[in-house]
ZADO-512425 format. One record per residue (C-alpha): x, z, y. Coordinates in nm, 3 decimals. Example, Ala and Ser with C-alpha at 12.3 -4.5 7.8 and 13.67 -1.06 7.14 Angstrom:
BEGIN
u | w | v
1.230 | 0.780 | -0.450
1.367 | 0.714 | -0.106
This chain:
BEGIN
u | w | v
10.934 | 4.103 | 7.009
11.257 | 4.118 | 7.215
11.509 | 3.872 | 7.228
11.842 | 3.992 | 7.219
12.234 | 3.799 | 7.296
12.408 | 3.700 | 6.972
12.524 | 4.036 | 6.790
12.340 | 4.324 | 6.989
12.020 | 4.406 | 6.897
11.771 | 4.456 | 7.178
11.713 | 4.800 | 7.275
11.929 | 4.922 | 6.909
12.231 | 5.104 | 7.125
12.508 | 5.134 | 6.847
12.593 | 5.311 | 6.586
12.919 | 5.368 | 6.330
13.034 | 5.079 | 6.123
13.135 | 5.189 | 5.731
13.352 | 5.111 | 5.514
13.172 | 5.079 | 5.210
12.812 | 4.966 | 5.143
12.452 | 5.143 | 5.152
12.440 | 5.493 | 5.154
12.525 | 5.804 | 5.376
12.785 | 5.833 | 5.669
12.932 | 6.156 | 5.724
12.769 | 6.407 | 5.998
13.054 | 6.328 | 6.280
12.961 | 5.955 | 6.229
12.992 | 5.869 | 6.609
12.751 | 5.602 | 6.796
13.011 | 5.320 | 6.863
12.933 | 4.975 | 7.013
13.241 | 4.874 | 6.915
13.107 | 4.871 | 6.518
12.915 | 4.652 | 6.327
12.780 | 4.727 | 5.979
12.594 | 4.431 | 5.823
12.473 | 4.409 | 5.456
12.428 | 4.083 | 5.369
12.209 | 3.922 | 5.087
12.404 | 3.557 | 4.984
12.126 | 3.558 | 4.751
11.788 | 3.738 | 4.564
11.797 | 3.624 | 4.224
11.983 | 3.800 | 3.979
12.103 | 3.746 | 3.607
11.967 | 4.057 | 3.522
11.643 | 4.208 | 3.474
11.690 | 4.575 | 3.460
11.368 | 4.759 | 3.316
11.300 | 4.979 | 3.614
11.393 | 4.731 | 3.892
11.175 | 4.702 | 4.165
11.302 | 4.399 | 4.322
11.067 | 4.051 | 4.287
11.359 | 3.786 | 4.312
11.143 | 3.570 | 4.547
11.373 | 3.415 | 4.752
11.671 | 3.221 | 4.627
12.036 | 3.171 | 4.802
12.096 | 3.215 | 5.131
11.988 | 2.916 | 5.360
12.251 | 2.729 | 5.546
12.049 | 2.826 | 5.877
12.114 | 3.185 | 5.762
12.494 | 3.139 | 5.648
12.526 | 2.948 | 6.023
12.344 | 3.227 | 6.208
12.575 | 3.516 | 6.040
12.912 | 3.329 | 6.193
12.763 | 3.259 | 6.536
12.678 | 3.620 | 6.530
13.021 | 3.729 | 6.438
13.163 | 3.451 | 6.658
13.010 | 3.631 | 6.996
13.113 | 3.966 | 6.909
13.447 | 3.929 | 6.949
13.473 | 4.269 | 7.129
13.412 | 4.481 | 6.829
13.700 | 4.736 | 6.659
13.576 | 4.740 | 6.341
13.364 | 4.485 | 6.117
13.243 | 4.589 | 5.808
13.005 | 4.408 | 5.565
12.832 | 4.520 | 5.214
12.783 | 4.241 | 4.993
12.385 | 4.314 | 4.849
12.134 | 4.144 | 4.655
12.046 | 4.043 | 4.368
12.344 | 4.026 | 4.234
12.565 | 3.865 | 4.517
12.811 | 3.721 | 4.266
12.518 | 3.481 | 4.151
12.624 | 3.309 | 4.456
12.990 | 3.349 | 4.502
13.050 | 3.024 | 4.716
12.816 | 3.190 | 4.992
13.059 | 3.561 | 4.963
13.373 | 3.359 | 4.982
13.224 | 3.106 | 5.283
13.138 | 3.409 | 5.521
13.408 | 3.680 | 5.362
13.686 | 3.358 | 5.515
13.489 | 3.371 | 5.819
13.458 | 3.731 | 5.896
13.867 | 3.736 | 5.832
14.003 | 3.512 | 6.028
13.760 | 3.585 | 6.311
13.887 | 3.955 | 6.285
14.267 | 3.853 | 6.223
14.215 | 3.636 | 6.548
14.097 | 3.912 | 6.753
14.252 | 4.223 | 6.617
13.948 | 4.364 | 6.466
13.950 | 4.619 | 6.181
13.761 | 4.466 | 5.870
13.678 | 4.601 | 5.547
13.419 | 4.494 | 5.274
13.230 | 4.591 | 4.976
13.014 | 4.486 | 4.688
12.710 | 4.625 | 4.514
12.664 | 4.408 | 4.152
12.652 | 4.461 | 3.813
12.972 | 4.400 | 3.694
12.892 | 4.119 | 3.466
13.034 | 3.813 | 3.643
13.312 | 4.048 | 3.847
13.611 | 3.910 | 3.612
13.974 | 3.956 | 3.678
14.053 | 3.614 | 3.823
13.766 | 3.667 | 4.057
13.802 | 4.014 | 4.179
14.127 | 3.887 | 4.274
14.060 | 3.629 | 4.469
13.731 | 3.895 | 4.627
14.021 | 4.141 | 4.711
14.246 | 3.883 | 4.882
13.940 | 3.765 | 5.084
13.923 | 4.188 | 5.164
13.661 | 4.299 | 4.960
13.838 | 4.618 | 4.806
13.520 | 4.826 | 4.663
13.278 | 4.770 | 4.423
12.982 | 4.942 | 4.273
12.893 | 4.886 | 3.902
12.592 | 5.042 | 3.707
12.571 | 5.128 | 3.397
12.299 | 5.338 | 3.157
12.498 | 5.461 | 2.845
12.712 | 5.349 | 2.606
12.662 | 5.043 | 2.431
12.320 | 4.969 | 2.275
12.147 | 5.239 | 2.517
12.281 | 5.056 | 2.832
12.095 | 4.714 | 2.655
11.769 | 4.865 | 2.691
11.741 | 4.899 | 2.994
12.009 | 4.709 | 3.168
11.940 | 4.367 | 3.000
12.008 | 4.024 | 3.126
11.733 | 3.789 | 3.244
11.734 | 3.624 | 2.867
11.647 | 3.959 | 2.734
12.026 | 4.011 | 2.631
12.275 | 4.298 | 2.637
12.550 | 4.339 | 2.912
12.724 | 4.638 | 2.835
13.043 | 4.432 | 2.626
13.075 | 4.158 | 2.915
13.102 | 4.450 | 3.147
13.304 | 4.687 | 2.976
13.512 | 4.410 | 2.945
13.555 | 4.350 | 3.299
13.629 | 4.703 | 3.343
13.899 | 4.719 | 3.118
14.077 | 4.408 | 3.276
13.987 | 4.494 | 3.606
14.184 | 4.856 | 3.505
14.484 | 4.660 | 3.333
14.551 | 4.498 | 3.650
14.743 | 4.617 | 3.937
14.454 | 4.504 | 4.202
14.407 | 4.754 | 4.447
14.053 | 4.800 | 4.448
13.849 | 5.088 | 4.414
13.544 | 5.138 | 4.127
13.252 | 5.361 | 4.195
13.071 | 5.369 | 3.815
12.715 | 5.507 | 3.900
12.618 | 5.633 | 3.574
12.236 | 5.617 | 3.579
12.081 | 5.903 | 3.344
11.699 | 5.952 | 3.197
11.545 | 6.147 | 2.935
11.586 | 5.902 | 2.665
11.972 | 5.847 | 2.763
12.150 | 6.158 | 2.780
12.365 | 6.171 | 2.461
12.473 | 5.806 | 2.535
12.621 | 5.920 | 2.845
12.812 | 6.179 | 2.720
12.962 | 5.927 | 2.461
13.027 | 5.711 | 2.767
13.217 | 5.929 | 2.936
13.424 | 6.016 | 2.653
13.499 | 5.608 | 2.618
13.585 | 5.615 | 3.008
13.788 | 5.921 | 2.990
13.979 | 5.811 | 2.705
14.039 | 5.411 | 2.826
14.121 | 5.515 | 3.149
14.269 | 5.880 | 3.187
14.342 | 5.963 | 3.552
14.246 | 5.617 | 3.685
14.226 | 5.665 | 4.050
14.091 | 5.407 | 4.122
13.782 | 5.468 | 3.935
13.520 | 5.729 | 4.065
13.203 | 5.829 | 3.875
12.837 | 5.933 | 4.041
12.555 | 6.051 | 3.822
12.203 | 5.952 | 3.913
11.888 | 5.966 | 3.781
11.651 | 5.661 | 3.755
11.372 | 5.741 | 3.986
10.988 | 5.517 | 4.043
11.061 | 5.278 | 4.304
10.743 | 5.083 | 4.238
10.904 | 4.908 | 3.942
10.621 | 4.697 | 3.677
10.705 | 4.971 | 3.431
10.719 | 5.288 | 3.614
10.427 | 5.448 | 3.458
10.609 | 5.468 | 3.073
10.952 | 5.494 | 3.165
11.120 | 5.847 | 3.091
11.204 | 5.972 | 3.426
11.402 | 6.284 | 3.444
11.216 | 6.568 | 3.668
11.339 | 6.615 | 4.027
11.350 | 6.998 | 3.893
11.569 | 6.901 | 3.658
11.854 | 6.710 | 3.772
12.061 | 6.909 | 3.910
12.077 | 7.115 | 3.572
12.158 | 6.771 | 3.391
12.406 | 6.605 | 3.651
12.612 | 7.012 | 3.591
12.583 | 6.927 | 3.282
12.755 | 6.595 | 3.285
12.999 | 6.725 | 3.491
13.115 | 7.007 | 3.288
13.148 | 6.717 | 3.012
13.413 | 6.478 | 3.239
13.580 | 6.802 | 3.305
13.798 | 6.659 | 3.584
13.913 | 6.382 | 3.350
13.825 | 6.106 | 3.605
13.718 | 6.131 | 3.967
13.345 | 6.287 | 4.059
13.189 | 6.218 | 4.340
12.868 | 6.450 | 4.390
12.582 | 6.412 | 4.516
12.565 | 6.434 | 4.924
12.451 | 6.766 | 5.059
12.416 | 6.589 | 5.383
12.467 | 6.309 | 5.588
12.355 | 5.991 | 5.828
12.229 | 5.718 | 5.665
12.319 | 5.399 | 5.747
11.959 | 5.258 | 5.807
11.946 | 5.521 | 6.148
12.215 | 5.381 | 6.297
12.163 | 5.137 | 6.572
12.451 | 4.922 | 6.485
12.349 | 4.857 | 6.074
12.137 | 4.541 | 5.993
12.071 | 4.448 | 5.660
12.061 | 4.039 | 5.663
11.830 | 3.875 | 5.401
11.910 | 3.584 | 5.233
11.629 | 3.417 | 5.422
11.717 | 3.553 | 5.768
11.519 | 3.844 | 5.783
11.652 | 4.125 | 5.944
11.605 | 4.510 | 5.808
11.707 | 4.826 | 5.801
11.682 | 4.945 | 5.476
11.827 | 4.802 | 5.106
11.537 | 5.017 | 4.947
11.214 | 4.905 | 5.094
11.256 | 4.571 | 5.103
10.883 | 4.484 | 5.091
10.751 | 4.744 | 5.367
10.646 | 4.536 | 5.673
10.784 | 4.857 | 5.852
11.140 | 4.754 | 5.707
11.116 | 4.411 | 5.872
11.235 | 4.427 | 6.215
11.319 | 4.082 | 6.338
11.467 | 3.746 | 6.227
11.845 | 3.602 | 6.274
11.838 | 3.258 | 6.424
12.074 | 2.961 | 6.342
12.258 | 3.010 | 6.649
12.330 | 3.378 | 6.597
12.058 | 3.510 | 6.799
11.903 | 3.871 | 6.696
11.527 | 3.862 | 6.772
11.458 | 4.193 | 6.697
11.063 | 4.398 | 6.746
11.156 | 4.656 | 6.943
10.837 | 4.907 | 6.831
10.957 | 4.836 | 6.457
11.321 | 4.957 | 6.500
11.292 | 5.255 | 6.745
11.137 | 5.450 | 6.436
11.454 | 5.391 | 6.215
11.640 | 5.504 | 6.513
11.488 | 5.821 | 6.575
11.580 | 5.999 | 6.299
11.971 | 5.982 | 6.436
11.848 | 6.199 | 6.791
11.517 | 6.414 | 6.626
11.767 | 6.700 | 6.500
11.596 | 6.694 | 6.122
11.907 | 6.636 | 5.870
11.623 | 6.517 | 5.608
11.532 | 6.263 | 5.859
11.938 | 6.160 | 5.918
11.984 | 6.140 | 5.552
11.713 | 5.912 | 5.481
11.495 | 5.760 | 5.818
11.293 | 5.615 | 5.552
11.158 | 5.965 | 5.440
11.012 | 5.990 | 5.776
10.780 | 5.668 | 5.759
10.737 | 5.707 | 5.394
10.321 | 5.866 | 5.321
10.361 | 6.219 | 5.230
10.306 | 6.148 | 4.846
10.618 | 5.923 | 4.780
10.864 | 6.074 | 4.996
11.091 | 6.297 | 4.735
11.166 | 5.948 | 4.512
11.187 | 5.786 | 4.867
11.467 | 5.974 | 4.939
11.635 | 6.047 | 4.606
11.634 | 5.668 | 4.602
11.806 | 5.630 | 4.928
12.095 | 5.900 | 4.850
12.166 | 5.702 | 4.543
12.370 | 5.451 | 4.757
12.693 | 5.493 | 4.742
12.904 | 5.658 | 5.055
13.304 | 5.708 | 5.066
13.309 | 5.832 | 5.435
13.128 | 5.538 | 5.516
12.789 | 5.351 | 5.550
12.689 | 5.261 | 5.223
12.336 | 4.943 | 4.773
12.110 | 4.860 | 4.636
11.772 | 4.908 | 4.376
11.785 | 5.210 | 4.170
11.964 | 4.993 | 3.898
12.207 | 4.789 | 4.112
């Protein structure tokens, strides 16, 4: 285990800063010291309980050691160009107090020494309210990633809250405010298909197309649901990796250019390869990767109260070979490299799911 000075992990170089959260980089992503990327967990719990999730919700808001450590970090690096940070979880809007606290932070400490900063947020839409993106925007927070299944009563079943209710009206709700208003923020819907689902989201994206026609600001993915180790994985109606690119055509051909499409990434660098990306739990731990949150290879070293990286150097050199080996599988997702031979397709079809706009991009195959 090496110790490292606030901000640099030991022996983990640098790498290019995004500006949006999990996901894929482009291919001229540049190794930059002068970057940080950090996605940050202000909490593990979640008000939803989406059927395929694979997340266990085992540890709670982030601790006040944590939330101290993440500004004594930002505090030394006053060197940096760019700062950008991807609000994860959970759902990071069950613990908005903890987003606003280090979102002020990061801001002024940027504004004070000329620092680029941008920010984004992975969550499920149901708590992201006018009033509140509002104040999430001013604080610089400008994208956003929402989920959702179908239309209605299909989105319910598998997207349910943690009292076993629906969430598609609270959300669409959101949407439509969030649409009405003249924020400028930017929307990526990823429209999560399976087997049992597929007319619903062609009725959704009628409802979209129609409520919001030529809304730039809104940007659609389609992704299938894939096993991520979730309690129900065995009966859940997967779509076939032979299949998908056959449906997501198929959806396509049915938005007909109506709203913005953003496809599925040929290629790319993944944010977990690069040297200068940590993924801060709410507890302090420090990763790599928003997928495999309970592989001990994912656990690379701790954040201390006083902004110290302490960071296992044999852990994190594996993540960071995948950026110099000269395999683009291994660039897209490092992850597929340490995976065991039998889970690495979903391994890595998981991984692409997180969103990119040019940047470093969250979260479980339901976020």
């Amino acid at each position: 285990m090496a110790r490292a000075e606030p901000g640099a992990p030991s022996g983990a170089g640098s790498g290019t800063a995004s500006a949006t959260a999990p996901g894929a980089v482009p291919k001229s992503a540049e190794v930059d010291a002068r970057a940080l990327h950090l996605i940050l967990h202000p909490t593990e719990q979640c008000n939803f309980r989406c059927t395929y999730c694979y997340e266990r919700f085992e540890i709670g808001r982030m601790a006040p050691d944590t939330v101290a450590g993440i500004k004594r970090l930002l505090a030394a690096r006053h060197d940096l160009e760019r700062l950008h940070i991807g609000w994860f979880g959970g759902e990071p809007l069950v613990a908005p107090d903890v987003v606003r606290e280090l979102s002020r932070t990061a801001r002024t400490h940027c504004a004070l020494h000329g620092i680029a900063y941008s920010a984004d947020m992975t969550t499920n839409g149901y708590r992201l309210t006018e009033p509140l993106a509002r104040e999430l925007v001013g604080l610089g927070i400008g994208s956003y990633q929402i989920s959702l299944d179908g239309d209605g009563e299909a989105h319910d079943r598998t997207r349910r809250r943690a009292n076993g209710a629906g969430s598609f009206a609270t959300i669409w709700s959101n949407l439509e405010a969030l649409m009405a208003s003249d924020l400028d923020l930017n929307i990526l819907l990823r429209i999560h298909y399976h087997r049992d689902n597929l007319a619903s989201i062609e009725a959704l994206i009628e409802r979209l197309a129609r409520a919001f026609p030529g809304e730039r600001r809104l940007e659609l993915h389609f992704r299938s649901v894939s096993p991520l180790g979730g309690e129900n994985d065995r009966d859940f109606p997967f779509v076939e990796r032979a299949r998908r690119q056959a449906v997501e055509r198929r959806l396509a051909e049915a938005l007909a250019g109506r709203l913005r499409l953003r496809r599925r990434a040929e290629s790319g660098t993944c944010y977990a390869c690069l040297p200068n990306s940590l993924v801060i739990r709410a507890d302090g731990t420090i990763s790599k990767c928003t997928v495999a949150l309970y592989d001990e290879r994912n656990i690379i070293g701790r954040l201390h109260p006083d902004g110290r990286l302490e960071v296992d150097d044999a852990r994190l050199r594996p993540w960071l070979e995948a950026l110099v080996c000269g395999d683009p599988a291994a660039r897209a997702c490092p992850l597929r490299a340490l995976a065991s031979n039998g889970a690495r397709d979903e391994v890595q079809d998981a991984s692409s799911q997180r969103h990119s706009r040019g940047k470093a991009e969250g979260k479980r195959v339901g976020a």
